[in-house]
C-alpha atoms as one frame of an Amber mdcrd trajectory, in Angstrom:
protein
   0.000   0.000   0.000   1.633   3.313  -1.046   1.891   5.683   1.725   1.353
   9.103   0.438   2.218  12.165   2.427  -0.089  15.565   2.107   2.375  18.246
   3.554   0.061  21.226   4.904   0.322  24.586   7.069  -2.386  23.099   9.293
  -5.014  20.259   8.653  -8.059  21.328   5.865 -10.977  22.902   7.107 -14.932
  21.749   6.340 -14.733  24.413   3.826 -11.722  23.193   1.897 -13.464  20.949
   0.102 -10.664  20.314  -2.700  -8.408  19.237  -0.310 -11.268  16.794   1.754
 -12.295  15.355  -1.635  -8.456  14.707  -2.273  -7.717  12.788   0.781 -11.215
  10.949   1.044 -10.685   9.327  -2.644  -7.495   8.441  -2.132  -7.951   7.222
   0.730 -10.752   4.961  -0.653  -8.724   4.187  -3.504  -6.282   2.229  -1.469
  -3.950   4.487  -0.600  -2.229   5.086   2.637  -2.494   9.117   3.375  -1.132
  11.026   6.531  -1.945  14.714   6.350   1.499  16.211   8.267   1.795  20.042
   9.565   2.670  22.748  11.666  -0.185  23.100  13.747  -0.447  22.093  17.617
  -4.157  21.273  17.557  -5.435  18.334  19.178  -8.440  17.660  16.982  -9.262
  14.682  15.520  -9.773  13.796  12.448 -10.764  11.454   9.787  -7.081  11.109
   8.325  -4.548  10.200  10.177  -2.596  13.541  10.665   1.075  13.867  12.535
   1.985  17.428  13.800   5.186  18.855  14.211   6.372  19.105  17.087   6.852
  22.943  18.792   8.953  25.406  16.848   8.765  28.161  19.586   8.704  28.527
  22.970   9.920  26.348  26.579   8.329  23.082  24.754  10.483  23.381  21.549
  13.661  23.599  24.396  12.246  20.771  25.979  11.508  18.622  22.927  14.707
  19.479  20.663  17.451  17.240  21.756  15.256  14.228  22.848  13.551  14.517
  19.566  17.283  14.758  17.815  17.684  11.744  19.259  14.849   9.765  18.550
  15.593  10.551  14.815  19.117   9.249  14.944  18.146   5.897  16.471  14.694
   5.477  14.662  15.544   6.941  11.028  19.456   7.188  11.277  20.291   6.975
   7.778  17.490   9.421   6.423  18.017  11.537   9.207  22.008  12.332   8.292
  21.058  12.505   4.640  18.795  15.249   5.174  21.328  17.174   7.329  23.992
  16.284   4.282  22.220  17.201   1.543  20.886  20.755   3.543  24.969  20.949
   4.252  25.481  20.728   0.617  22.649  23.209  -0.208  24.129  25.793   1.585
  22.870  25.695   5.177  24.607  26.013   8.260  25.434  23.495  10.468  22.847
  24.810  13.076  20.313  25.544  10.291  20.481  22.045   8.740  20.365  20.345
  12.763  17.385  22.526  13.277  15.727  21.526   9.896  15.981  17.991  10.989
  14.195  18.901  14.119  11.478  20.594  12.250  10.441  17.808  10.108  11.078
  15.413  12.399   6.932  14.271  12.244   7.669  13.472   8.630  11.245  11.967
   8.616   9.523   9.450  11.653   7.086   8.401   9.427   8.828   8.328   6.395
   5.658   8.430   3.272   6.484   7.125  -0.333   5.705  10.129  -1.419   5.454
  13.738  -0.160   2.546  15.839  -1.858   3.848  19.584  -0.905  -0.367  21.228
  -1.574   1.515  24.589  -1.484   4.828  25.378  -2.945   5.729  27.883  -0.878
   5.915  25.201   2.065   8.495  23.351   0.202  10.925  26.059   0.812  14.587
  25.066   2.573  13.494  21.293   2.560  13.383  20.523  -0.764  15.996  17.748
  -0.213  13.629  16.103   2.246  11.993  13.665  -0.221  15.434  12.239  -1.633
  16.742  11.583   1.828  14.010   8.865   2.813  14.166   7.915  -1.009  10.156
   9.288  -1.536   8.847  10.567  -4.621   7.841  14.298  -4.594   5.262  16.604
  -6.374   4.272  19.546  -4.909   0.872  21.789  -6.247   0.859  25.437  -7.544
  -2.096  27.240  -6.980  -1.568  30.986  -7.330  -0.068  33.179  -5.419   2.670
  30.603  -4.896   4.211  30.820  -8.424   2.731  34.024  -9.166   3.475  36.432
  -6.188   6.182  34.888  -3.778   8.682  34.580  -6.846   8.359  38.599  -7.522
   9.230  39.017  -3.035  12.119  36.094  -3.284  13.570  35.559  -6.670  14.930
  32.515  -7.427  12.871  30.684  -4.617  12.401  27.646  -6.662  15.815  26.780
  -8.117  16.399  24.135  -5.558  12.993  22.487  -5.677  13.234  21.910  -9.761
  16.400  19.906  -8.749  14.628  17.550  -6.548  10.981  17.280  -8.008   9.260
  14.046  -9.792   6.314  15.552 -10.503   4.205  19.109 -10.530   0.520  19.487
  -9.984  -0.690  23.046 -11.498  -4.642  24.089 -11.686  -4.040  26.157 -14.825
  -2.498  26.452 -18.015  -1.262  29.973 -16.693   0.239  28.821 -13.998   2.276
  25.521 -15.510   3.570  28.990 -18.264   4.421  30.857 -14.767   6.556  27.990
 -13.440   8.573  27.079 -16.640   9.187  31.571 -16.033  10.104  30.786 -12.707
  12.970  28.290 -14.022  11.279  24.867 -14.050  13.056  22.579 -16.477  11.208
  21.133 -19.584  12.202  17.543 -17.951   9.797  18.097 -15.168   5.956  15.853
 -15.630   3.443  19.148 -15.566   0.171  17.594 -14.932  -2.899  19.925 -14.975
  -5.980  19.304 -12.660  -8.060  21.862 -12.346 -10.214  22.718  -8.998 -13.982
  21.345  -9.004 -17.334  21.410  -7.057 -19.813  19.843  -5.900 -21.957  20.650
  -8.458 -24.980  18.737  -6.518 -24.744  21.558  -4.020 -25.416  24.336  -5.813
 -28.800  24.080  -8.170 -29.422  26.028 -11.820 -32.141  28.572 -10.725 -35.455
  28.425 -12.481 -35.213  32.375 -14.143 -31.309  32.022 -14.988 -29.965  34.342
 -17.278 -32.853  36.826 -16.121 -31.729  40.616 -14.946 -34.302  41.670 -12.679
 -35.220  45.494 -12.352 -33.216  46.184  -9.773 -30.061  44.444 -10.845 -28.198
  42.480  -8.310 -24.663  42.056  -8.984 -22.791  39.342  -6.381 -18.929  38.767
  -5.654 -16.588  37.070  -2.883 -13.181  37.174  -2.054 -11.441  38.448   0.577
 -10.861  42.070   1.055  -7.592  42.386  -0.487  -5.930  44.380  -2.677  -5.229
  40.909  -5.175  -9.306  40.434  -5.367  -9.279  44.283  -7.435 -12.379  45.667
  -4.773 -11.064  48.984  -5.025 -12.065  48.785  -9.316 -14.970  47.140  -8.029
 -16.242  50.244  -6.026 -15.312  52.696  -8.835 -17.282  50.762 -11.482 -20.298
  50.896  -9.226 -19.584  54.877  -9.042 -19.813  54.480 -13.061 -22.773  52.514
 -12.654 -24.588  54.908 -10.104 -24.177  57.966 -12.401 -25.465  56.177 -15.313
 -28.348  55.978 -12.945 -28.543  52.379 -13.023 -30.838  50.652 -10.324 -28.101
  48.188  -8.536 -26.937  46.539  -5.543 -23.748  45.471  -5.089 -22.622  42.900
  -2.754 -19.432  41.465  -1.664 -19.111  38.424   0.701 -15.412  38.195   2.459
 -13.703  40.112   4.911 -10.111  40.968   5.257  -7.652  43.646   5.595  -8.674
  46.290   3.459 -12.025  46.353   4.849 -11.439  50.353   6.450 -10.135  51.119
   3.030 -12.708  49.485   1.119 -15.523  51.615   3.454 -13.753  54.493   2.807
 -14.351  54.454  -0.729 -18.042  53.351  -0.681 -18.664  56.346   1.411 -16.662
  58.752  -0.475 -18.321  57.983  -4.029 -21.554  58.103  -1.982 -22.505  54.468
  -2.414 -24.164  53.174   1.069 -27.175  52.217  -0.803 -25.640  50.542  -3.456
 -22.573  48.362  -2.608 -22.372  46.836   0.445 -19.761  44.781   2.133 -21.668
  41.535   3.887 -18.720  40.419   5.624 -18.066  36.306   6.107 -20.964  34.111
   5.496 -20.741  30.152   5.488 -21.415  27.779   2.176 -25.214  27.772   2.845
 -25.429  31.032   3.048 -23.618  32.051  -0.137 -25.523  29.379  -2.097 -28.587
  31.001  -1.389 -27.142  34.579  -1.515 -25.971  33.892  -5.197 -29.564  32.302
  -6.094 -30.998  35.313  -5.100 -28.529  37.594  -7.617 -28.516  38.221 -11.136
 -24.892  38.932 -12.163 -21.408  37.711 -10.486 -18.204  39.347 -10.919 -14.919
  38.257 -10.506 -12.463  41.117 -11.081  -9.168  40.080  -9.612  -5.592  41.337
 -10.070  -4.591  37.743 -10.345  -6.391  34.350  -9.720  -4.932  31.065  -9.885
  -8.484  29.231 -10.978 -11.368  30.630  -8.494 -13.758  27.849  -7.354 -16.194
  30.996  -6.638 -16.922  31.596 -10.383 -17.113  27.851 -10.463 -19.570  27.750
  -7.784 -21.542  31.267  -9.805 -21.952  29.551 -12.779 -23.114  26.275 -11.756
 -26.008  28.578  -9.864 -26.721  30.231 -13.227 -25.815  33.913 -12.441 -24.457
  36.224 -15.971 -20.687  35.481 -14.890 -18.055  38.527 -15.413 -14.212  37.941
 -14.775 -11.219  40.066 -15.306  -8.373  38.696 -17.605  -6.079  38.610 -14.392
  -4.483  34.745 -13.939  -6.428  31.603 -15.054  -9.858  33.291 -15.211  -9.820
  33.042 -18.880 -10.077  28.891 -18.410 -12.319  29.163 -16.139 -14.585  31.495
 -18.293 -15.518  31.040 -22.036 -15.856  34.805 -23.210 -19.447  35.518 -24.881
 -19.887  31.577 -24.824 -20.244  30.851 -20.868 -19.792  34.409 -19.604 -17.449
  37.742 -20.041 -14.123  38.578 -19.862 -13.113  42.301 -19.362  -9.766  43.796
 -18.903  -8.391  43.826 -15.298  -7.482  47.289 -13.251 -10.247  48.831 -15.925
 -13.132  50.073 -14.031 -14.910  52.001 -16.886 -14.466  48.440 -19.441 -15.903
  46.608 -16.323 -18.882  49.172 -15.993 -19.746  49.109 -19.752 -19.816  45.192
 -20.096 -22.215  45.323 -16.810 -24.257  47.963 -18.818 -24.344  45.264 -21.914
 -25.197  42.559 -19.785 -28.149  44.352 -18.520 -29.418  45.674 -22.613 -29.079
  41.840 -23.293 -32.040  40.135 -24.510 -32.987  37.718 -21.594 -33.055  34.299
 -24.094 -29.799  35.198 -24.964 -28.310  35.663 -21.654 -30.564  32.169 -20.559
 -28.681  30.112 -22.866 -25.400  31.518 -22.328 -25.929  30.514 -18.401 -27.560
  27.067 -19.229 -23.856  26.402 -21.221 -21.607  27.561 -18.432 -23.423  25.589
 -15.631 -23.600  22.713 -17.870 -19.881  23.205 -18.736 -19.318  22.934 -14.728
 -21.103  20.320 -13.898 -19.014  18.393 -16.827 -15.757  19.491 -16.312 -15.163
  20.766 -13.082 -17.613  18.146 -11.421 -15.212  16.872  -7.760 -15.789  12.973
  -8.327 -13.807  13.661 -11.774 -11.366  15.623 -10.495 -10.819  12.457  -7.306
 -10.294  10.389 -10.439  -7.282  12.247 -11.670  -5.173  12.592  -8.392  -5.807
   8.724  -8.006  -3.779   8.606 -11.518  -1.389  10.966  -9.865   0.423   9.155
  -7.885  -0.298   5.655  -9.663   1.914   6.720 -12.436
């Protein structure tokens, strides 16, 4: 039984449900699957899930030298290759002792393969996976290939020596990495996120704009999700004298700035910020809307467009990232130019002179187009060919 290894920050959440799907069918499938990370918490789970053990603090005094120990009589051999090969990648003694000690959880256990789900986490261990002789593939899902690189160039040199295999959710993305330096050698396999299309149902008057048009987006409230253009196309909107509401579901760290702006373009009435709502709550908040927008800087995929289509809403995305896969422009929805308020306010304006049988069976295609390609069983099918080959 292969024992696969899903390296993680901290364990998946109910709402993560890419990552749940993931482990569930491979789980099912046969496979062996222990869900490793940083975090201390002492929930249980359905997995099997190892922690690492304290980083910080009197415990991580406590626990460092046993735990040093434990490795060298347990996992001898692995455990001196990993401090050799960090040696040999430039690390200091101290750094390379301490790197043992940090993914000592792993190195204990010692998986088949290790599955890094982020890139970024791969960073200063990318050695691990040769020194217990594992496979490893790590995942790229955005801001991991297409923001950290621009902070910390070069971050990924050392990885593309070590990897077997790379998962990316886009086109775009696989284009970003082979930017960032990965070699043509490397297996690129493409599987893009997915749904549960069951839990989110066509609405009977898709396509429809009501009177009072109700435009719908999510995201956090960050300066990557493009609010800011968001706010000064409703401005557009409002002196076109338009009938709207706007609302966004998310919260974040622009929220002050984000308020700032609705009140200074006058727009209380208009655009609201709803703040965090759960996954029944948004399903019913998007069957109640007419139009969702999407107008990101960048976006690695976006299971919330996804998630709008499948309902039926008149979909709008920016160009930013892999929203261009994810919408079909003037076949399952629109594509306008990012950072362009004004372009984003026009194609609104279209959307809304549209004849309604028009707009019906351009909804009826992309939620159809969802439920087909993006659908989570099919998806669980193509990790479970992952790691077979």
């Amino acid at each position: 039984m292969k024992h696969i290894g899903i390296i993680l920050s901290q364990p998946p959440v109910y709402s993560e449900t890419f990552l749940n799907s993931k482990i569930k069918n491979l789980m099912e499938a046969g496979f062996k699957v222990t869900v490793f990370s940083q975090s201390q918490t002492k929930e249980k789970f359905y997995f099997e899930h190892k922690k690492a053990y304290p980083a910080q603090g009197n415990w991580s005094l406590l626990c460092f030298l046993p735990i040093l120990i434990k490795l060298l009589v347990v996992r001898f051999t692995e455990t001196v290759k990993f401090y050799t090969l960090g040696r040999a990648e430039g690390q200091g003694m101290f750094a390379a002792i301490k790197n043992c000690y940090l993914n000592a959880h792993i190195i204990l256990n010692k998986p088949d393969w290790l599955h890094f789900e982020f890139a970024t986490l791969v960073v200063t261990r990318e050695h691990l996976a040769k020194a217990l002789q594992a496979k490893l593939s790590v995942s790229i899902r955005g801001y991991d290939m297409a923001i950290y690189p621009l902070k910390n160039p070069n971050c990924y040199q050392k990885l593309w020596k070590y990897i077997d295999k790379l998962h990316t959710i886009s086109d775009n993305l696989a284009l970003l990495a082979k930017h960032n330096g990965l070699p043509a050698s490397v297996e690129v396999v493409k599987i893009t996120p997915a749904i549960y299309t069951s839990n989110f149902s066509l609405k009977s008057n898709h396509g429809l704009i009501t009177n009072k048009v109700k435009i719908i987006s999510t995201g956090r409230l960050n300066w990557i999700k493009g609010v800011d253009y968001q706010i000064y196309a409703a401005s557009i909107l409002k002196q076109l004298h338009i009938d709207f509401t706007w609302v966004i579901i998310g919260d974040g760290n622009e929220f002050e700035r984000c308020t700032f702006l609705i009140n200074q373009h006058q727009l209380q009435n208009h655009f609201i910020l709803l703040g965090k709502k759960n996954a029944d709550e948004i399903a019913k908040l998007l069957g109640e809307s007419d139009i969702y927008v999407q107008y990101s800087n960048n976006e690695g995929f976006c299971n919330a467009v996804l998630e709008a289509q499948s309902t039926g809403l008149v979909t709008i995305v920016s160009d930013a990232g892999a929203l261009p896969e994810n919408v079909l422009h003037s076949q399952t929805g629109f594509i306008v130019p990012k950072r362009n308020p004004q372009a984003l306010a026009n194609q609104i304006v279209e959307v809304i002179k549209t004849e309604p049988e028009v707009l019906k069976a351009m909804t009826l295609r992309a939620s159809n187009r969802v439920s087909t390609a993006f659908d989570i069983q099919s998806q669980a099918k193509k990790f479970i060919e992952f790691y077979q080959t």
